[in-house]
C-alpha positions as CSV (number, residue, x, y, z in Angstrom):
1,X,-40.4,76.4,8.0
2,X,-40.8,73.2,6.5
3,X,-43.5,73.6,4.1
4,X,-41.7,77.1,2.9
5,X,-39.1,75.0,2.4
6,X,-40.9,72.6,0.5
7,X,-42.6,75.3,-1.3
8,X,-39.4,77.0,-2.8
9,X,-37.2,73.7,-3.5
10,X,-40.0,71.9,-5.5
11,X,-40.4,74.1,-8.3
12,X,-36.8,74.8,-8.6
13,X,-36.4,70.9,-8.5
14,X,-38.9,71.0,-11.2
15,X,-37.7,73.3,-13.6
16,X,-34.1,71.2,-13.1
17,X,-36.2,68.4,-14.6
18,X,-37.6,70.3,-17.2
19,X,-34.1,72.1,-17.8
20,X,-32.3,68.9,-18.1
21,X,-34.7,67.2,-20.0
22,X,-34.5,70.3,-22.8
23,X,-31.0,70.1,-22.9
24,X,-30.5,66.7,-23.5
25,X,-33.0,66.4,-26.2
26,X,-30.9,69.4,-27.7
27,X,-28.1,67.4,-27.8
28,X,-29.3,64.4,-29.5
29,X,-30.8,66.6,-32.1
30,X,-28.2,69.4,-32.4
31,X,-25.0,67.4,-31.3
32,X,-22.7,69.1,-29.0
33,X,-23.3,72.8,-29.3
34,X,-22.5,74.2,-26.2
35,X,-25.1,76.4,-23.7
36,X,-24.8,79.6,-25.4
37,X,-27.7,78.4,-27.8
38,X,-31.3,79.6,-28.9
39,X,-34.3,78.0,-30.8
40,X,-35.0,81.6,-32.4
41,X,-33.0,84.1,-34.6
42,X,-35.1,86.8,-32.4
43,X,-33.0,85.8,-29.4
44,X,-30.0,86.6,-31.0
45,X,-31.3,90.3,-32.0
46,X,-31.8,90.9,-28.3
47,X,-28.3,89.9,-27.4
48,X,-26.7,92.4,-30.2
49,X,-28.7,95.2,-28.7
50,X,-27.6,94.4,-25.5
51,X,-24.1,94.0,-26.4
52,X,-24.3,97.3,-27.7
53,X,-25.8,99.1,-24.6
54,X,-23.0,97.1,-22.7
55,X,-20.3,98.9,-24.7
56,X,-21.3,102.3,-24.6
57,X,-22.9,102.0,-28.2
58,X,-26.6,103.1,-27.6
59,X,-29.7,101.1,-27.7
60,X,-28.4,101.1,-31.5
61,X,-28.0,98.1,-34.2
62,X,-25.7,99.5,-36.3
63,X,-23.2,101.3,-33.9
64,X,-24.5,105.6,-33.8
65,X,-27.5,104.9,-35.4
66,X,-29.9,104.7,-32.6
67,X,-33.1,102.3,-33.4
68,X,-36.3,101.2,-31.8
69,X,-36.0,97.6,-32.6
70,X,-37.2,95.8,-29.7
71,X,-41.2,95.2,-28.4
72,X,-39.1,94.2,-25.4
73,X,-37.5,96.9,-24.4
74,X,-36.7,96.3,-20.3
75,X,-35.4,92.6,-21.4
76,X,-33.0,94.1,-23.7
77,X,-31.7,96.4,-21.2
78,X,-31.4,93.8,-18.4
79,X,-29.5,92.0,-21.1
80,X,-27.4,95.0,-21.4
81,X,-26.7,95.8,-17.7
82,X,-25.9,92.2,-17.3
83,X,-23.2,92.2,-20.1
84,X,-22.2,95.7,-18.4
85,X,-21.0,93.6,-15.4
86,X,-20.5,90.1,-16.6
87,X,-19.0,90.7,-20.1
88,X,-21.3,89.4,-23.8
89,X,-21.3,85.9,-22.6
90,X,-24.4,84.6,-24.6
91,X,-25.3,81.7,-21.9
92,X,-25.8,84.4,-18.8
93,X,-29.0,85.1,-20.8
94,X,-30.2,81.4,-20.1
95,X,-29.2,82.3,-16.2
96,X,-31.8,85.6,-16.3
97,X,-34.1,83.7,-18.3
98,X,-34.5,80.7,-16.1
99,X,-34.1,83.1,-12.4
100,X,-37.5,84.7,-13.9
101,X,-39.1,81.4,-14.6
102,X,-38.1,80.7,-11.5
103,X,-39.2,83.4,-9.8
104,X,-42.7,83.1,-11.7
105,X,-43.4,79.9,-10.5
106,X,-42.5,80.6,-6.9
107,X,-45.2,83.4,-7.1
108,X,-48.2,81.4,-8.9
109,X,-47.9,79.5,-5.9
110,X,-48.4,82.6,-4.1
111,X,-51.3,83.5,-6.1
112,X,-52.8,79.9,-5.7
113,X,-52.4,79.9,-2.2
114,X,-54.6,83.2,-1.5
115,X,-57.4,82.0,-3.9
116,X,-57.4,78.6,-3.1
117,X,-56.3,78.5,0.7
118,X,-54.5,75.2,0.0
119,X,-51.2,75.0,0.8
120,X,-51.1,71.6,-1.7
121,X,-52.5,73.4,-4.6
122,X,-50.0,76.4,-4.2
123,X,-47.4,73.3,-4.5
124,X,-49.2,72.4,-7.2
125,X,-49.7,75.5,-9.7
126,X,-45.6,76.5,-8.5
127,X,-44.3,73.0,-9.0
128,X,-46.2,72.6,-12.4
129,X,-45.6,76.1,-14.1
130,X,-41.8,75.3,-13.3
131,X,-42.5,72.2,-15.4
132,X,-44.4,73.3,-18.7
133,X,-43.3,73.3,-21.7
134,X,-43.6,76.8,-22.6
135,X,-42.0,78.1,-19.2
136,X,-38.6,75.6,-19.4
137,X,-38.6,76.9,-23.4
138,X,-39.0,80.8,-22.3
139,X,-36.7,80.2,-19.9
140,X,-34.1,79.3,-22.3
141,X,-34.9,80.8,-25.5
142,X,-32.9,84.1,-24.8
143,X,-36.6,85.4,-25.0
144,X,-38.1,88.0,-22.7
145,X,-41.3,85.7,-22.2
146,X,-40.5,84.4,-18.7
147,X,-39.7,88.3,-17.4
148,X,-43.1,89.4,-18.4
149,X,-44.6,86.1,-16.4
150,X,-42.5,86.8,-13.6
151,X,-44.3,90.9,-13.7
152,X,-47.3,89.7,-14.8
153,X,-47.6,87.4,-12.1
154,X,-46.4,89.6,-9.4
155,X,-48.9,92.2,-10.6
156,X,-51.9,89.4,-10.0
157,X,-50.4,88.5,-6.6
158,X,-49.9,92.0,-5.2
159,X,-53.5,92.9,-6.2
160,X,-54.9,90.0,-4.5
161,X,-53.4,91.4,-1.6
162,X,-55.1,94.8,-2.4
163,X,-52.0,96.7,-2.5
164,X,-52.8,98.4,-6.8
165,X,-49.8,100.7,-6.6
166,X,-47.3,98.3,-6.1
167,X,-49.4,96.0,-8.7
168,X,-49.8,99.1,-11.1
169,X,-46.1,99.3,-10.7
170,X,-45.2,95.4,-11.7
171,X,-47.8,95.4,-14.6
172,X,-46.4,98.9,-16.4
173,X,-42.8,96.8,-16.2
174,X,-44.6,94.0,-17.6
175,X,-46.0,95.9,-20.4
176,X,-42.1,97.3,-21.5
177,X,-41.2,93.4,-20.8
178,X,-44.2,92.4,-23.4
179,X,-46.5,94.8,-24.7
180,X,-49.6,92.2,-24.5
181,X,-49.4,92.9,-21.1
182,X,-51.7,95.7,-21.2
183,X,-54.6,93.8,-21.8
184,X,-54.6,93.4,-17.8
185,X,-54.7,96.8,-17.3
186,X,-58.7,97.8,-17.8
187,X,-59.6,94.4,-15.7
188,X,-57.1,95.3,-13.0
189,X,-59.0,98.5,-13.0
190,X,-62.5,96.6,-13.2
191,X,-61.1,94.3,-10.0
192,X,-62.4,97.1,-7.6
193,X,-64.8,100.1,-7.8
194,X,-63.8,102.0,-11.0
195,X,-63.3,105.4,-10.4
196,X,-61.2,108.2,-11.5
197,X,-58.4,107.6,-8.7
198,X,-58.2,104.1,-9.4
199,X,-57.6,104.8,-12.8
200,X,-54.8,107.0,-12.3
201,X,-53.0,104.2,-9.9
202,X,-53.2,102.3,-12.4
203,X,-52.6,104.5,-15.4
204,X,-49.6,106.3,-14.3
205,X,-46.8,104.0,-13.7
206,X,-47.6,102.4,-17.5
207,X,-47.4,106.0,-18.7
208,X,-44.0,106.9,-16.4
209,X,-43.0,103.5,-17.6
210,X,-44.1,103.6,-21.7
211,X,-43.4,107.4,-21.9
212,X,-39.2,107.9,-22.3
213,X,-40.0,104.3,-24.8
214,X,-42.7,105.9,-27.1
215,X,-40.6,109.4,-26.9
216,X,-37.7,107.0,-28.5
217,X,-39.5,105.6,-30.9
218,X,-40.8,109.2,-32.2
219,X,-37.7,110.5,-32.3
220,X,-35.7,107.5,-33.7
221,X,-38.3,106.2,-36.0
222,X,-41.2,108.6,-36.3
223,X,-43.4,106.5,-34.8
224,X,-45.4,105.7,-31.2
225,X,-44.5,102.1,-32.0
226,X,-40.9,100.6,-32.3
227,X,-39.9,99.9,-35.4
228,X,-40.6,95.8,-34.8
229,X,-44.1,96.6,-34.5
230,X,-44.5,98.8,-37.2
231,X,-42.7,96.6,-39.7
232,X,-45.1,93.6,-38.3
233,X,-48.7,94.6,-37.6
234,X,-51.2,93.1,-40.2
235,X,-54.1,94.8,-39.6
236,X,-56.8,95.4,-36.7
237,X,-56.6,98.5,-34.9
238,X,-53.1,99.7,-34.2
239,X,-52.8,98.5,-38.3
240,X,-55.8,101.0,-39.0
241,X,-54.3,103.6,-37.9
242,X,-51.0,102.6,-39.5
243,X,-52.8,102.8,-43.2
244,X,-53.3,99.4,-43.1
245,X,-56.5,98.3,-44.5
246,X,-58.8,95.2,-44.6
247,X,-61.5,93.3,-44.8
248,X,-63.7,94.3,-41.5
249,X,-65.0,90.6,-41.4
250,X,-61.8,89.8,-41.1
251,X,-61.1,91.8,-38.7
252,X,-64.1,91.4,-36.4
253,X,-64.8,88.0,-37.1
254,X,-62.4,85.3,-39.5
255,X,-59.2,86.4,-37.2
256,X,-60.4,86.6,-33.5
257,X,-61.9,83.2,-34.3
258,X,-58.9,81.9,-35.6
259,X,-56.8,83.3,-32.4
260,X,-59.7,82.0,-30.3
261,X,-59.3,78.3,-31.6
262,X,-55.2,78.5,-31.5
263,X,-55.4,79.7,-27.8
264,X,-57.1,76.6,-27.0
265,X,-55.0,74.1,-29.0
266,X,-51.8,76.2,-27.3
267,X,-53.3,75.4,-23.9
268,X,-53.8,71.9,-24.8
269,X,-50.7,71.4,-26.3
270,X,-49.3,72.5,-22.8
271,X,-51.5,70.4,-21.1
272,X,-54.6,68.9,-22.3
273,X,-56.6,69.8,-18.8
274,X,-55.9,73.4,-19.1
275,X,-59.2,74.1,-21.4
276,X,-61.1,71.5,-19.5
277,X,-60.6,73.1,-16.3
278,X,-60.9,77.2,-17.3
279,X,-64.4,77.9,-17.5
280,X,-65.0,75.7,-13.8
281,X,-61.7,77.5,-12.6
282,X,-63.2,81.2,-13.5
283,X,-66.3,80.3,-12.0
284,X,-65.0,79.6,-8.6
285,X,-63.0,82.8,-8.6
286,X,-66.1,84.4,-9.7
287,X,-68.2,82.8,-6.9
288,X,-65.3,83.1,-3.8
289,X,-63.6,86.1,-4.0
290,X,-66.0,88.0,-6.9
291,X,-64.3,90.7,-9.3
292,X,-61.1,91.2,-7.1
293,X,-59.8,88.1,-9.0
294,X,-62.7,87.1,-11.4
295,X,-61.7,90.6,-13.4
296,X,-58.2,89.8,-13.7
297,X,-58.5,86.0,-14.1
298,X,-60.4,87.1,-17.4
299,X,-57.7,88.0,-19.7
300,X,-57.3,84.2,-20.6
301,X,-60.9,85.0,-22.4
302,X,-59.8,88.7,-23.6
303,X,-56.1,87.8,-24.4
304,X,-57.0,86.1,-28.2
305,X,-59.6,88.2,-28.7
306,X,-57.5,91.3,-28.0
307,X,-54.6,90.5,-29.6
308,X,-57.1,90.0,-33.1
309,X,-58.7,92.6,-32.6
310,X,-55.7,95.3,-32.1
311,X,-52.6,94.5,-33.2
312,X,-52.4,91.1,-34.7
313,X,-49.1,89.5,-36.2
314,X,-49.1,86.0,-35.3
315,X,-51.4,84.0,-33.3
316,X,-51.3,83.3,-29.5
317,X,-49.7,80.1,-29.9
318,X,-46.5,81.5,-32.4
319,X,-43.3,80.3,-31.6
320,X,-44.5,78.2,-28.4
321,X,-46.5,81.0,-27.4
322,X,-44.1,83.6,-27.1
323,X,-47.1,86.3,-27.1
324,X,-48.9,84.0,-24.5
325,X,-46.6,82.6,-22.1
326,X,-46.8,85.9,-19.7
327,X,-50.1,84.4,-19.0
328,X,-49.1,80.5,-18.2
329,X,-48.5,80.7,-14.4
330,X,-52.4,82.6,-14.0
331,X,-53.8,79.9,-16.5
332,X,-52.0,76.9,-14.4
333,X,-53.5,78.5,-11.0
334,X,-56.9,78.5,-12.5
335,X,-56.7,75.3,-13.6
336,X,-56.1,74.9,-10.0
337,X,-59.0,77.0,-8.0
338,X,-60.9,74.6,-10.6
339,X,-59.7,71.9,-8.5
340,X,-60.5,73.2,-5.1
341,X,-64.4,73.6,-6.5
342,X,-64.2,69.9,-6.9
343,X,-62.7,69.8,-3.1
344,X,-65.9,71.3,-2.3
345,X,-68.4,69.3,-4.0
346,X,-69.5,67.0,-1.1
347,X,-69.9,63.1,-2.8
348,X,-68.0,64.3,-5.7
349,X,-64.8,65.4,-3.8
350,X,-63.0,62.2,-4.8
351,X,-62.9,64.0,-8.3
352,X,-60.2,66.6,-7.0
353,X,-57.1,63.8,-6.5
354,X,-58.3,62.8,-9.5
355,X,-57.9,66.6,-11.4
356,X,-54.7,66.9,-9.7
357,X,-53.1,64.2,-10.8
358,X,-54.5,64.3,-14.5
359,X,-52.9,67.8,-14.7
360,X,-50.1,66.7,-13.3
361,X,-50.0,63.8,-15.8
362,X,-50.5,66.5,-19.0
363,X,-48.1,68.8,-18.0
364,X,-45.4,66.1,-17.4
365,X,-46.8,64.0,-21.3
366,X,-46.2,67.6,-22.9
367,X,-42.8,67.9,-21.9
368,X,-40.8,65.5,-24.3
369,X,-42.5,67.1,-27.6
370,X,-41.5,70.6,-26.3
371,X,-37.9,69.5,-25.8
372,X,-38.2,67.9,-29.0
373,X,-39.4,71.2,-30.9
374,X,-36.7,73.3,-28.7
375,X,-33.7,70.6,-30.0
376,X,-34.8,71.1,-33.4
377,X,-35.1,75.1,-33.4
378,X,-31.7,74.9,-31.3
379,X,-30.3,72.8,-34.5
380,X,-31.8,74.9,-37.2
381,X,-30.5,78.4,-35.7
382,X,-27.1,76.9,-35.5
383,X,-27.0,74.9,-38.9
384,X,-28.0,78.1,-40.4
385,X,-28.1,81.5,-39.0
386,X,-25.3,81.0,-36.6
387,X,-23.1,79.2,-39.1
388,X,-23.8,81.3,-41.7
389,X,-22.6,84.4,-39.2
390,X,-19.3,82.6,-39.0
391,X,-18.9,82.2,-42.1
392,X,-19.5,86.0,-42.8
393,X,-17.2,86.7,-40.5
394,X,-14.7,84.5,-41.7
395,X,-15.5,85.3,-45.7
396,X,-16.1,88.9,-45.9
397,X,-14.4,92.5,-44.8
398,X,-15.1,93.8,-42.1
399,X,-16.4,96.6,-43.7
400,X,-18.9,94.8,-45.5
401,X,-22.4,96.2,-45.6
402,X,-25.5,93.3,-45.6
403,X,-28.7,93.0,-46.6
404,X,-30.6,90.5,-44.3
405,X,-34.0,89.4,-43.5
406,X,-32.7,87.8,-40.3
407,X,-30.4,90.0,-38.8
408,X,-29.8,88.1,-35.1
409,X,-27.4,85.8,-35.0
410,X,-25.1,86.9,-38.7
411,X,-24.8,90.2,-37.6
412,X,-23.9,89.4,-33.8
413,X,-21.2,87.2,-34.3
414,X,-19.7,88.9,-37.7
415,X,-20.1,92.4,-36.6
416,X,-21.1,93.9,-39.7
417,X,-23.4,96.8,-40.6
418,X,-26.9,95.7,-41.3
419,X,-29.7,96.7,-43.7
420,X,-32.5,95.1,-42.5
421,X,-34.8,94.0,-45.4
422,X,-37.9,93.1,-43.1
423,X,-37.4,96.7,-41.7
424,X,-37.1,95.5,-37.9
425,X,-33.7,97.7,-37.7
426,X,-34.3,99.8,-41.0
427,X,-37.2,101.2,-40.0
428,X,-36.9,103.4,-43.2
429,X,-37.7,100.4,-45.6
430,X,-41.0,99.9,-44.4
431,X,-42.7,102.1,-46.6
432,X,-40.7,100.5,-49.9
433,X,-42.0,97.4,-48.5
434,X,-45.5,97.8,-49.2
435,X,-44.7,97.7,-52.8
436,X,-43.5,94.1,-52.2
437,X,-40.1,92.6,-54.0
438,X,-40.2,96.3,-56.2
439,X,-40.1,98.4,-53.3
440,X,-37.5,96.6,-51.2
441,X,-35.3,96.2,-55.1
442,X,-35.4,100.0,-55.0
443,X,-34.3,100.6,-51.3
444,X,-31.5,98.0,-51.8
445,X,-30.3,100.3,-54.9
446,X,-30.2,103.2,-52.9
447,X,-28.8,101.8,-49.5
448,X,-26.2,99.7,-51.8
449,X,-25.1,96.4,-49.3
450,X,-22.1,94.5,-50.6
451,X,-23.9,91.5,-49.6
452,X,-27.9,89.7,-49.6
453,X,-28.2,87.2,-47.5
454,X,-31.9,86.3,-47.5
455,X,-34.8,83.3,-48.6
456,X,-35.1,83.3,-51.9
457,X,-38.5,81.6,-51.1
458,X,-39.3,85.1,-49.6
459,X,-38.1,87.2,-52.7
460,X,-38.5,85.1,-55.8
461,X,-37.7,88.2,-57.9
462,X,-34.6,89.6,-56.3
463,X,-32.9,86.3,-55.9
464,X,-32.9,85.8,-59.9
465,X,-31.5,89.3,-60.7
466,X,-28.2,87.4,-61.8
467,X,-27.3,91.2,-63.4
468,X,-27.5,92.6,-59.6
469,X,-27.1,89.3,-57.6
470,X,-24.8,86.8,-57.4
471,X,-25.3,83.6,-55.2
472,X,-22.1,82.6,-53.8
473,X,-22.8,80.5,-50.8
474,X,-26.0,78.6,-49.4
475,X,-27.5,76.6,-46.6
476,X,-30.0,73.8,-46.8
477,X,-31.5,72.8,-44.0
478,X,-33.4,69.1,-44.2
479,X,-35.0,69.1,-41.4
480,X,-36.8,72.8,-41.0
481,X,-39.1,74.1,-37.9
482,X,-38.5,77.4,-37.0
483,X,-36.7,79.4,-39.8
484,X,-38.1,81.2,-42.2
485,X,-37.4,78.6,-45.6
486,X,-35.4,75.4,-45.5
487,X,-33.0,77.7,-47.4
488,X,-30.8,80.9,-47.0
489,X,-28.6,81.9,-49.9
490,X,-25.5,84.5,-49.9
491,X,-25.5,86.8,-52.5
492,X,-22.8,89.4,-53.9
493,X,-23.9,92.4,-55.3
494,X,-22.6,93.2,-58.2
495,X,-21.7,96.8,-56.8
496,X,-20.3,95.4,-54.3
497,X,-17.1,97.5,-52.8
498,X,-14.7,94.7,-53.0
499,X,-15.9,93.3,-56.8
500,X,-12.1,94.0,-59.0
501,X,-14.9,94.6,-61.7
502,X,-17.5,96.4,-59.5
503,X,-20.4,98.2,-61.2
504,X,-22.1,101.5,-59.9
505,X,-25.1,101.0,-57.2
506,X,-28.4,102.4,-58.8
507,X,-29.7,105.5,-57.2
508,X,-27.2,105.0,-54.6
509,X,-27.5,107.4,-51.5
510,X,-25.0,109.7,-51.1
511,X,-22.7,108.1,-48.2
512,X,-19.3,109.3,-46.8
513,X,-16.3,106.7,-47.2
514,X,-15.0,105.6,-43.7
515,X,-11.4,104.6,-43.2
516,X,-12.5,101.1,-42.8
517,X,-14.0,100.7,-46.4
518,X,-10.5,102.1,-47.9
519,X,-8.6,99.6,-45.8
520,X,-10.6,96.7,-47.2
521,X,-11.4,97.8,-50.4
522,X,-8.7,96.0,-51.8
523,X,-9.7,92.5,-50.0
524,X,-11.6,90.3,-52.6
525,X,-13.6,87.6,-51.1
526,X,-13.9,84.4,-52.7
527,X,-17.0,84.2,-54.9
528,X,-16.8,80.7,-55.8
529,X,-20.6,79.5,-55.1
530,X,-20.4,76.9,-52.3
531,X,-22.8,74.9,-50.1
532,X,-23.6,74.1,-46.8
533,X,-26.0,71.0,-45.6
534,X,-25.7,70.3,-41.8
């Protein structure tokens, strides 16, 4: 009783460390800005959906206008059930997101316990995935990362105890929690003999799961994919089929290399004896319990590789490894089993203390520069999104219609219609897009926003058009990590609704007046230019 004790209290103790170290550093950086915080626009677009589903709106971004927008669907609609119960409070996100790092760690020490049969190790992997960087970011970042650990890792656990339904079952939620995920699902299948009926355990709980999600996406977008992927794949497979073409060198050689070589700097930067100890950690698994963990255990090879090869965006190591950190708790008890081989190694068995603590030692050294990168994205994504959504709210009708290329944070907290310019929530500028600045200028002329609020880094063009655009409010930020351009700029259209010498929008789309655009037509906002520098 004492050791299960021990075994549940350490890792929560831990992640209290890591917690508490985050959110100090936050404050230092960002000054006192309150809980309900993320180091990523993204969060914020998860929170709107759910906020939506909560009141009855739809898995919609713009209220009736349903819209695949999420590669996360099942963290979007825990979001949403959560609001359903608890009201849109922003910080019960960090509560879900840190229960499910929780929850991961308590089961990598599951997982390390079977293959390792050390109840010191289990403490170990569970005490020091609690502590990583990556995990105590998920957990906070209003990200679905540290859900797909928690499925991911349940998956692993439950098929070491050779019960595949239940595990088929965890890893098709994983796969709706982060669509990565299914790299797992041909070396879960490889783990025993692989016939037909193990195929179909593991096959059909991803399709029950994946089916009413891809049936969605067809009807709301056209497309098998949501509209996030669509409007984000560069190339390899999934892009192929897309109409994306490319090189084939660099699709079968310059970028799995590249993801190869960022995987390993991610793990490093998480803790430098994560490489060091893979390859002797795989080996183990490989020569104690043979492809009943080996197989699985493989996907930190495969992962890299797999995400270059079929749908690549950003590397494994984006964004703190947002794409990677499902895997973190089965890399951490690896790194582990690698440890009880150097238990086993007669004279050398001194070296295992030593492996402990020197993993120990990383993990803990990586800690205050991942606090340090989560402060700053923290200050950035207030000093700029989230003001800027303030002051949207605060400086334009409600009515208003806006052009964005990030649309979390502005539109949650103004409320206002969105046209998304990236095409995350407007799937239908996607195809405008790929004729660059003159594309997205023509689908702006036809979907007619009152306002642009976007980089002018990212659209050079547009953002000179003084005869279309009219800057009217900025934000600078000195100190950029995470967005997209130090600066964001609000522009007026010149056919906007409210302009008292409004011009006609070009090729505009033929659009029914609401009552709410004749009760604030007559509202001018100010169009002084103004600044902001936090």
């Amino acid at each position: 009783m004492k050791e299960r004790g021990l075994a549940l209290a350490a890792p929560a103790a831990a992640l209290a460390v890591g917690v508490a170290l985050f959110l100090v550093r936050t404050r230092q950086l960002a000054g006192p800005v309150g809980f309900a915080t993320f180091p990523l626009d993204d969060s914020w677009i998860h929170l709107h959906f759910a906020r939506n589903l909560a009141e009855g709106r739809g898995f919609a971004y713009n209220p009736g206008v349903p819209v695949s927008g999420s590669t996360a669907p099942l963290w979007t609609l825990a979001l949403g059930a959560v609001f359903a119960l608890f009201g849109s409070h922003p910080s019960l996100v960090k509560a879900l997101g840190c229960l499910a790092a929780l929850g991961a760690a308590w089961l990598s020490g599951r997982l390390a316990l079977i293959w390792t049969e050390r109840r010191g190790l289990a403490l170990l992997a569970a005490s020091l995935t609690a502590l990583a960087g990556p995990m105590v970011w998920g957990a906070l970042s209003g990200m679905e990362v540290t859900l797909a650990a928690l499925l991911v890792t349940a998956a692993l656990v439950l098929n070491a105890q050779d019960r595949s339904g239940p595990a088929a079952i965890a890893l098709a939620l994983g796969t709706v929690a982060r669509p990565e995920s299914a790299i797992l699902l041909p070396l879960f299948w490889l783990s025993g003999p692989p016939t037909w009926r193990r195929a179909a355990v593991w096959l059909a709980p991803t399709a029950v799961c994946l089916g009413p999600w891809v049936a969605f996406n067809v009807v709301t977008i056209g497309s098998p994919l949501p509209g996030t992927a669509a409007a984000k794949i560069e190339g390899g497979l999934v892009g192929w089929l897309s109409g994306i073409r490319e090189p084939l060198a660099t699709t079968l050689l310059t970028r799995p290399w590249q993801f190869d070589a960022e995987w390993a700097r991610w793990l490093w930067q998480g803790d430098v004896m994560l490489p060091v100890l893979m390859l002797p950690g795989l080996w183990w698994l490989g020569r104690r319990w043979g492809r009943v963990a080996l197989a699985p255990a493989l996907v930190l090879l495969v992962h890299p590789v797999a995400m270059a090869l079929l749908a690549p965006y950003r590397g494994p190591g984006f964004q703190e490894g947002r794409y990677s950190i499902h895997l973190l708790p089965l890399a951490i008890v690896v790194a582990v089993a690698a440890i009880r081989l150097l238990d086993l190694s007669g004279r050398w068995r001194w070296c295992a203390p030593v492996a402990a603590l020197a993993l120990a030692v990383g993990m803990v050294a990586a800690l205050p520069p991942a606090a340090t990168r989560y402060g700053w994205g923290v200050q950035n994504i207030e000093a700029m999104q989230v003001h800027l959504g303030h002051w949207v709210a605060s400086h334009t009708p409600p009515g208003a219609r806006l052009a964005l290329n990030d649309v979390g944070a502005i539109p949650y907290i103004s409320r206002r219609e969105v046209v998304d310019v990236m095409g995350l929530v407007t799937p239908a500028i996607i195809p405008f897009r790929r004729d660059g600045e003159t594309g997205v200028l023509r689908f702006l002329e036809r979907s007619c926003p009152d306002y642009l609020i976007v980089f002018p880094e990212w659209f050079p063009s547009i953002s000179t058009m003084t005869d279309r655009f009219q800057p009217i409010y900025r934000v600078h930020l000195d100190h950029n990590t995470v967005a997209g351009a130090a600066e964001l700029v609000v522009y007026e259209t010149l056919w906007s609704r409210w302009r008292a010498d409004r011009r006609p929008c070009p090729g505009a789309l033929a659009r029914r007046r609401s009552p709410l655009d004749e009760a604030h037509e007559k509202i001018g906002p100010d169009r002084i230019i103004a600044s902001w520098r936090p």
